[in-house]
Backbone bond lengths (Angstrom), bond angles and torsions (degrees), N, CA, C in turn:
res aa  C-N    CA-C-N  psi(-1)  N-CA   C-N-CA  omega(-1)  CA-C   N-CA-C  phi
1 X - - - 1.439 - - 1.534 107.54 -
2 X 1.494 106.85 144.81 1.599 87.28 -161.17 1.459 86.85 -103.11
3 X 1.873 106.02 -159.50 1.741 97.84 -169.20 2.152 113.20 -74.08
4 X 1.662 85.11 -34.00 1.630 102.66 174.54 1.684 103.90 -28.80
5 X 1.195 91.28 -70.04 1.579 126.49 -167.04 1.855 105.27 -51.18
6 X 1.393 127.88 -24.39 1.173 125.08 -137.63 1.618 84.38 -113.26
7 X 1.680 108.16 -51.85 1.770 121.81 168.48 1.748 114.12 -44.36
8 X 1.112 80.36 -19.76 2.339 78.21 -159.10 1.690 81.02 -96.85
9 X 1.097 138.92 -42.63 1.724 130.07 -159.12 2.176 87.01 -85.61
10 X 1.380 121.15 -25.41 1.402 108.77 179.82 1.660 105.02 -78.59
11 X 1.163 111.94 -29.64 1.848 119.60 -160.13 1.821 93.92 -70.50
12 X 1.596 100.77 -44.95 1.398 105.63 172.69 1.515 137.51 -63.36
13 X 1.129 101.96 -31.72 1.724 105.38 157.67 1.285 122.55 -91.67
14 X 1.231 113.13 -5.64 1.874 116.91 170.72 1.259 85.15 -76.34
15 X 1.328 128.60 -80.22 1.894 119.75 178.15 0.928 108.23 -10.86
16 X 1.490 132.49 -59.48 1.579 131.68 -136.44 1.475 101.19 -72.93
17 X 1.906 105.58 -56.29 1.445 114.27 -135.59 2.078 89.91 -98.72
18 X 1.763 121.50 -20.84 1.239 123.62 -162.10 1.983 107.80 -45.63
19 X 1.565 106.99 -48.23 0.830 98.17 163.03 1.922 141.18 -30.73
20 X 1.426 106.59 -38.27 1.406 132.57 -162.48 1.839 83.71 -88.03
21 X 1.473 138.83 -52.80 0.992 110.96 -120.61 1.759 89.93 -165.68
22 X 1.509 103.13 25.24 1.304 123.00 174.75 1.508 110.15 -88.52
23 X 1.688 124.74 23.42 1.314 89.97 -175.80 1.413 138.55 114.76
24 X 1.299 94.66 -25.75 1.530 121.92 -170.72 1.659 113.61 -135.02
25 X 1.641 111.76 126.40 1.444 106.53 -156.75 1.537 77.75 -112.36
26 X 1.991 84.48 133.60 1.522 107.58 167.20 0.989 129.59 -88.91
27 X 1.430 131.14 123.36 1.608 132.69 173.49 1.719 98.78 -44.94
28 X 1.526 94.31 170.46 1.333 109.78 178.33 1.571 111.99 -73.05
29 X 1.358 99.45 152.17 1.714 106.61 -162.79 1.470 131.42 65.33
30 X 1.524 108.08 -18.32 1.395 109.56 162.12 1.466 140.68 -59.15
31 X 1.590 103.27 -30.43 1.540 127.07 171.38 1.734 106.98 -71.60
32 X 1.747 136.30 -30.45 1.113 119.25 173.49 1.509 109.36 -93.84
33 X 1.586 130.63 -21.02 1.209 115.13 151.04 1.513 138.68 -50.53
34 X 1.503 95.36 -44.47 1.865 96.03 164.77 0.938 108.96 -53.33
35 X 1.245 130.52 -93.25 1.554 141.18 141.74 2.176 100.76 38.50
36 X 1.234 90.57 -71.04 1.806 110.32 -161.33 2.081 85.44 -75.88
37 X 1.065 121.93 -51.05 1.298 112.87 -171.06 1.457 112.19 -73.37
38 X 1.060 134.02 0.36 1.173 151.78 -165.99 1.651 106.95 -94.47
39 X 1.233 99.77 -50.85 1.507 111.70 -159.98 1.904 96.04 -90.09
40 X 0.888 102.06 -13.88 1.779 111.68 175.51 1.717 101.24 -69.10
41 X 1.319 115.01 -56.87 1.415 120.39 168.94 1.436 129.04 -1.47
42 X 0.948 144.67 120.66 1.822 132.80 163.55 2.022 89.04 -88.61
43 X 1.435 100.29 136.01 1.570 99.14 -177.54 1.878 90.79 -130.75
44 X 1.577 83.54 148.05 1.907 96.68 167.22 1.695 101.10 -85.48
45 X 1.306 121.78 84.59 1.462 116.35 175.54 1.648 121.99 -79.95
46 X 1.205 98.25 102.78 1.995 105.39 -161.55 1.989 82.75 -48.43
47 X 1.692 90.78 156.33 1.158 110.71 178.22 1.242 124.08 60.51
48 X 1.278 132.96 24.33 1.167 115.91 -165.17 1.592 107.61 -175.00
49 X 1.280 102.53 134.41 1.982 110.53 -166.09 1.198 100.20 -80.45
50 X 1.221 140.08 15.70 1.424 151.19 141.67 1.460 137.53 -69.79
51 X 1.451 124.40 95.36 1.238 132.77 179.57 1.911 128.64 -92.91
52 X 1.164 112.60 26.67 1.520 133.87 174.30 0.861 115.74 -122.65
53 X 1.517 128.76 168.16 1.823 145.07 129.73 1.169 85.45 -106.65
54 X 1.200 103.25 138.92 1.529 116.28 148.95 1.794 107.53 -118.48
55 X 1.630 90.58 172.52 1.849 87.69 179.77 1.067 120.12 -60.04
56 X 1.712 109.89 -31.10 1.806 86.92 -171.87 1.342 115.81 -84.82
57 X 1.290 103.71 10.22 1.653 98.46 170.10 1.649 115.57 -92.66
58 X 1.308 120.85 -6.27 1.136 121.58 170.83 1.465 133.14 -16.04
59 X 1.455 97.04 -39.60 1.792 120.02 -171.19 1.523 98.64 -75.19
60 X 1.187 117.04 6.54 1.149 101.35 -175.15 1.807 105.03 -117.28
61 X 1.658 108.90 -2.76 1.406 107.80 -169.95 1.744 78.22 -115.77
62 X 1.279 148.37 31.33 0.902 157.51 159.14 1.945 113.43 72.77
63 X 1.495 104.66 102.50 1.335 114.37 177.00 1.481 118.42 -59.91
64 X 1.249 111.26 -30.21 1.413 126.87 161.06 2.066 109.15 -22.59
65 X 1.366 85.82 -55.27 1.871 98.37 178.28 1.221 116.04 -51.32
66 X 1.362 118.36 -34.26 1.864 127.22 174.51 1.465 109.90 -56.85
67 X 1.121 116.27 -31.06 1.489 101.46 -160.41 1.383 104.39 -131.66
């Protein structure tokens, strides 16, 4: 992966997760609604013939953030 390549897949999960971890403390239930509005999204995901999150991929934008 070159460096181009490495900036555009980081810029894309700063998008994803800033919401979660921008700064701003979420009341309760707000973190699985983001979470749920999130995954509704159509996303340009660099690298990859994949245009979703879905929930069960969550674990991968870190479930840790839910709780």
């Amino acid at each position: 992966m070159t460096e181009v390549e490495k900036k555009q897949v980081a810029v894309f999960r700063y998008m994803i997760i800033n919401g979660f971890v921008g700064g701003r403390r979420l009341v309760h239930g707000e973190q699985e609604k983001l979470l749920a509005e999130k995954c509704t999204h159509r996303w340009c995901i660099p690298l990859s013939g994949k245009n979703r999150n879905k929930p069960q991929h969550a674990t991968a934008l870190g479930t840790d953030l839910l709780e």
